[in-house]
C-alpha positions as a printed NumPy array, in Angstrom:
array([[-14.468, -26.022,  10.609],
       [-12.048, -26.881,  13.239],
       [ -9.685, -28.912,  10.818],
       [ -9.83 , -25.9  ,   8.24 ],
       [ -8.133, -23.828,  10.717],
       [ -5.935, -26.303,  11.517],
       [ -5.162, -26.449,   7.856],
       [ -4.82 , -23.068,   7.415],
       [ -2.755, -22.115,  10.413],
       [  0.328, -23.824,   9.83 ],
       [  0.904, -21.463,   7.115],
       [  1.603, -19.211,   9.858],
       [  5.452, -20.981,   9.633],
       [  7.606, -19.094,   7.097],
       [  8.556, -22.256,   6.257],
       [  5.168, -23.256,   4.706],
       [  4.385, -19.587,   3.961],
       [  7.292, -19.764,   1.917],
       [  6.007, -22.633,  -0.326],
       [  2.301, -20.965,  -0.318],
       [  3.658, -17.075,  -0.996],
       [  5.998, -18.979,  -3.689],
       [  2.897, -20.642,  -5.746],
       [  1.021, -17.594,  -5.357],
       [  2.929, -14.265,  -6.263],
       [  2.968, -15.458, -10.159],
       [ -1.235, -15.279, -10.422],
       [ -0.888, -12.137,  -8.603],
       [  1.596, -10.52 , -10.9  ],
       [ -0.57 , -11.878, -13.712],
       [ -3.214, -10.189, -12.638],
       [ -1.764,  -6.613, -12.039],
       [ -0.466,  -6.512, -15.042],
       [ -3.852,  -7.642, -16.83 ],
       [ -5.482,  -5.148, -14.888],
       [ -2.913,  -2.261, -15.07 ],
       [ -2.866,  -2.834, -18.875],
       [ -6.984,  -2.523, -18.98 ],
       [ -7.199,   0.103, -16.384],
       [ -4.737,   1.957, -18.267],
       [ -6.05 ,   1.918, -21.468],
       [-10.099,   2.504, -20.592],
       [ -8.366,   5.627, -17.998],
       [ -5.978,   7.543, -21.41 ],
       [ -7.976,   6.635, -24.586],
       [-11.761,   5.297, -23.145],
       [-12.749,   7.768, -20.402],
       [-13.731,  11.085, -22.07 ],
       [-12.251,  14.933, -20.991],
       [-13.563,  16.141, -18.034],
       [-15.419,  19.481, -18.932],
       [-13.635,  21.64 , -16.068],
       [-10.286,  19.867, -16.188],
       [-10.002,  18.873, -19.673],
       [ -6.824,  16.122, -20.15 ],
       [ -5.051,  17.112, -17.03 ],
       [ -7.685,  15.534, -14.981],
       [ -6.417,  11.356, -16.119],
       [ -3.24 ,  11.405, -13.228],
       [ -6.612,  11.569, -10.919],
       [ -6.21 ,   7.301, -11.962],
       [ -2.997,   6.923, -11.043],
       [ -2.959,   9.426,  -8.187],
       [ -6.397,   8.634,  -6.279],
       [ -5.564,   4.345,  -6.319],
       [ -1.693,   5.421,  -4.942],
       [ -3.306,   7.779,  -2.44 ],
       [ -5.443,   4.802,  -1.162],
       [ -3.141,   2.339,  -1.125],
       [ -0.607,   4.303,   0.603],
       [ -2.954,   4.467,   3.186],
       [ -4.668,   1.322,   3.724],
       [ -0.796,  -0.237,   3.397],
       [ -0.009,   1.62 ,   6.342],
       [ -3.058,  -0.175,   8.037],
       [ -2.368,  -3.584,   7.034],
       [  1.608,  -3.501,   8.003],
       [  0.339,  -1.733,  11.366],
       [ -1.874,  -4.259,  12.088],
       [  1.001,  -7.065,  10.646],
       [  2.722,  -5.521,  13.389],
       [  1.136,  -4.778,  16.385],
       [  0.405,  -8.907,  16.173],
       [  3.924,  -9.542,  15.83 ],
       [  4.154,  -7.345,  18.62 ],
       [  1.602,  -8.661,  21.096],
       [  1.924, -13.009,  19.527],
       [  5.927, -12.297,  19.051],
       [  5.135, -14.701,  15.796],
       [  8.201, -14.208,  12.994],
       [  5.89 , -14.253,   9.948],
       [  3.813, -10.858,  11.358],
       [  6.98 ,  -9.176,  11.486],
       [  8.025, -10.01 ,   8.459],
       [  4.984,  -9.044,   6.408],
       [  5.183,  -5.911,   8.305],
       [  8.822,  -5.528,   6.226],
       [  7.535,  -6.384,   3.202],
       [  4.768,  -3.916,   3.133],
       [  6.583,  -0.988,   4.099],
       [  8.648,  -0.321,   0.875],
       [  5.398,  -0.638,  -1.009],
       [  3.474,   2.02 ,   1.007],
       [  5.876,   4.428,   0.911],
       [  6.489,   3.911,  -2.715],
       [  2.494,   4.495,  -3.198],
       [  2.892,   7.911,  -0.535],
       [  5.723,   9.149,  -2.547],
       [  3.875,   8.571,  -6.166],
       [  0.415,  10.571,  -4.51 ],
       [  2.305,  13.081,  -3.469],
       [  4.547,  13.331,  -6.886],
       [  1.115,  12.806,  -9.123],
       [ -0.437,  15.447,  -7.07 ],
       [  1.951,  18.251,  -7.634],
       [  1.924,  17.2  , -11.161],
       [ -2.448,  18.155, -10.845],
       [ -2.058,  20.911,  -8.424],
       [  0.398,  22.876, -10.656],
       [ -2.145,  23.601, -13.729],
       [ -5.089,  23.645, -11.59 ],
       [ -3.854,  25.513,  -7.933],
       [ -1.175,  27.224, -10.026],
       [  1.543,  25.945,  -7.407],
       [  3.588,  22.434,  -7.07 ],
       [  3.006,  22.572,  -3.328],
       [  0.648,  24.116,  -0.175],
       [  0.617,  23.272,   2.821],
       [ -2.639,  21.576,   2.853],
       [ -4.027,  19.562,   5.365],
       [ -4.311,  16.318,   3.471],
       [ -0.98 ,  17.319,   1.234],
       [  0.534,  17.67 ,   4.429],
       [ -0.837,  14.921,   6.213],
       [  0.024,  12.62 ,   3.416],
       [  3.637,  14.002,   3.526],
       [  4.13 ,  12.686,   7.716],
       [  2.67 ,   8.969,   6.177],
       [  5.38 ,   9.078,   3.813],
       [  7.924,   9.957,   6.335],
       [  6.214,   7.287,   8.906],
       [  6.996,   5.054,   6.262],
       [ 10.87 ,   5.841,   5.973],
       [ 11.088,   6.183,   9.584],
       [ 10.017,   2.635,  10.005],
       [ 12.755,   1.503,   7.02 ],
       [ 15.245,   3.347,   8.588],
       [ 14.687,   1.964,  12.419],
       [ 14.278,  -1.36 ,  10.927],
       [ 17.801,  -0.957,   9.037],
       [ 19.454,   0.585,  11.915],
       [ 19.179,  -2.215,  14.71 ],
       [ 21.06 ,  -4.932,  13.813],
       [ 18.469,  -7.867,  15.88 ],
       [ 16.124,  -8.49 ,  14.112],
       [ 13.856,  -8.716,  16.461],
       [ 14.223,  -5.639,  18.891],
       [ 14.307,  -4.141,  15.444],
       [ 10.532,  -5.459,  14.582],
       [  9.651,  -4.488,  18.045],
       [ 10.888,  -0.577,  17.526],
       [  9.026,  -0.612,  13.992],
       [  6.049,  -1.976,  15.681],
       [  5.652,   0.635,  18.118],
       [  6.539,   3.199,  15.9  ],
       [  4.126,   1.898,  13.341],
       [  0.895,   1.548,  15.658],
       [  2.051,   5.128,  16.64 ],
       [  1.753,   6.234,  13.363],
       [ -1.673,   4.938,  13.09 ],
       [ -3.354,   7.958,  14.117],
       [ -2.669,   9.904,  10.637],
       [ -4.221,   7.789,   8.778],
       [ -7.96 ,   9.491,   9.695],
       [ -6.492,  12.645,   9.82 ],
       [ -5.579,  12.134,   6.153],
       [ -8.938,  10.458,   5.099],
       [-11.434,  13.164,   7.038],
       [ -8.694,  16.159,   6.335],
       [-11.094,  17.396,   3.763],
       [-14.186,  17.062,   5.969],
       [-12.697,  18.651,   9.466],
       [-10.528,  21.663,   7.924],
       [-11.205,  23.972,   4.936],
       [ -8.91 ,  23.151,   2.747],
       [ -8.003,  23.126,  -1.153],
       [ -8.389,  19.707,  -1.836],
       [-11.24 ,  17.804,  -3.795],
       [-13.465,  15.427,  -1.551],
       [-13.459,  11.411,  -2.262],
       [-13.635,  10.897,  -6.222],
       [-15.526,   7.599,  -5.323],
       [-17.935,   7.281,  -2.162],
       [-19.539,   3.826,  -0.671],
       [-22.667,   6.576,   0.526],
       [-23.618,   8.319,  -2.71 ],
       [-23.799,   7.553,  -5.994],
       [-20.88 ,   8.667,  -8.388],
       [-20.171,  11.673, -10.17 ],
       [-17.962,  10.703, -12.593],
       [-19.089,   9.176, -16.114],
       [-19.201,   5.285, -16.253],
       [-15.909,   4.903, -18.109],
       [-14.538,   7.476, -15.393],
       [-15.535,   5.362, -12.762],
       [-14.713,   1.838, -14.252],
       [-10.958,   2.891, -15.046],
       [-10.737,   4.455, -11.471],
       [-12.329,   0.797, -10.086],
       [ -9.919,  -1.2  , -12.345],
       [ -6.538,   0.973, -11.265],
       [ -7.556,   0.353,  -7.8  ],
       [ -8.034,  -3.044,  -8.471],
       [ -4.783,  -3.195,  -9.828],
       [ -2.729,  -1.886,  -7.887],
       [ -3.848,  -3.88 ,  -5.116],
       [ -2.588,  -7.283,  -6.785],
       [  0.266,  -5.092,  -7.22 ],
       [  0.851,  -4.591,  -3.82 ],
       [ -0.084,  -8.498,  -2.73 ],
       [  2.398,  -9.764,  -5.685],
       [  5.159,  -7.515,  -4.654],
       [  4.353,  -7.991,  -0.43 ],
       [  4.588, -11.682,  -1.769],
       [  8.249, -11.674,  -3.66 ],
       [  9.854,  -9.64 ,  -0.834],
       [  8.823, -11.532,   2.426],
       [ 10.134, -14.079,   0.544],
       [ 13.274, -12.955,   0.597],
       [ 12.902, -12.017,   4.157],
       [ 12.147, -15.652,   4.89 ],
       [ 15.392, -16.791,   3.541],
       [ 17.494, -13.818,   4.865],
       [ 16.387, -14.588,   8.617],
       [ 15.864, -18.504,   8.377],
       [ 19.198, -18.862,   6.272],
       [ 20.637, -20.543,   9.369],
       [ 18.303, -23.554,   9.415],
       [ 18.147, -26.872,   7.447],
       [ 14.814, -25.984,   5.051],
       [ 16.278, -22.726,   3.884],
       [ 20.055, -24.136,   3.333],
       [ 18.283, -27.134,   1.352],
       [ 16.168, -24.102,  -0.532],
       [ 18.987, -22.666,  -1.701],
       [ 20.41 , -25.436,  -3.292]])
């Protein structure tokens, strides 16, 4: 067990991360696009109308997997982060960067697919709803922490600001997920629960599963190509990366 760890540690270098995030990303592009393509199809042409919503109700697979993901994104580059912060280890930092276009591509998409669904079925683009709103302060957590990050020219006073400011921003992350629960507001509850059975038709459900699925390797291929590219940007001064390059 101890030799595993040994093993598996010195992928902690973004010099061997490099080589492992490099044989990697291609199986997990592969596999959001397999999954996007399937998820797709079974949500538009398999899943049936919903009897209150009729077709308006499909963006609920885009927009419920991008709501998600914008949020548990947030939680993974905190964490990537707040280690970075607390180990001062270069690779933390850096997948901390990588995530953070991501999630607040995924914010920005929830919050454009649901004014797309609120407009037919709250008769308005925009309210100020707790979890709309809510969701809105992730999205600008997630610029703030691009914008610090681009700002300071060190590198690494400039992952310690985004650290800070992203463990800070931790705290809206529940307010978002129990919004629904703790305030009255106009927004559905969870499509999808791990406590009750679902609601939704089988072909409902497995095209919600299969988007979320999806957009996940999504996220993993994408975190993958870009720290990458971080790797070489702030190693480009040593021997591996000039050698890379060639």
């Amino acid at each position: 067990m101890k030799t595993r760890l040994i093993h598996w540690f010195k992928f902690s270098s973004p010099q061997n991360f490099y080589v492992l995030a490099g044989r990697l990303q291609p199986l997990f592009t592969a596999l959001a696009i397999l999954l996007l393509s399937v998820g797709l199809w079974i949500s538009f042409f398999v899943a049936p109308t919903d009897a209150q919503q009729g077709e308006g109700y499909r963006i609920i697979f885009v927009h419920v997997p991008a709501s998600q993901m914008s949020m548990f994104i947030y939680l993974i580059m905190a964490a990537w982060a707040g280690v970075g912060l607390v180990f001062n280890t270069r690779l933390s930092s850096m997948m901390a960067s990588a995530l953070a276009p991501t999630g607040a591509l995924f914010a920005l998409l929830s919050l454009v697919t649901g004014a797309l669904w609120g407009k037919p079925m709250w008769g308005a683009w925009w309210v100020w709803d707790a979890r709309l709103t809510s969701e809105l302060i992730l999205l600008f957590l997630y610029l703030g922490f691009l914008a610090l990050q681009s700002s300071i020219d060190d590198p690494r006073r400039a992952d310690k600001a985004c650290a800070v400011l992203a463990l800070v921003g931790v705290v809206n992350v529940p307010i978002i997920y129990f919004s629904v629960k703790w305030w009255n507001t106009l927004h559905q509850g969870a499509s999808v629960s791990m406590t009750k059975s679902p609601s939704m038709a089988a072909p409902m459900l497995w095209g919600m599963l299969i988007m979320v699925a999806a957009f996940w390797m999504y996220t993993v291929a994408v975190a993958l190509a870009r720290v990458r590219n971080i790797i070489l940007e702030r190693e480009r001064h040593t021997e591996w990366v000039q050698h890379a390059v060639e």
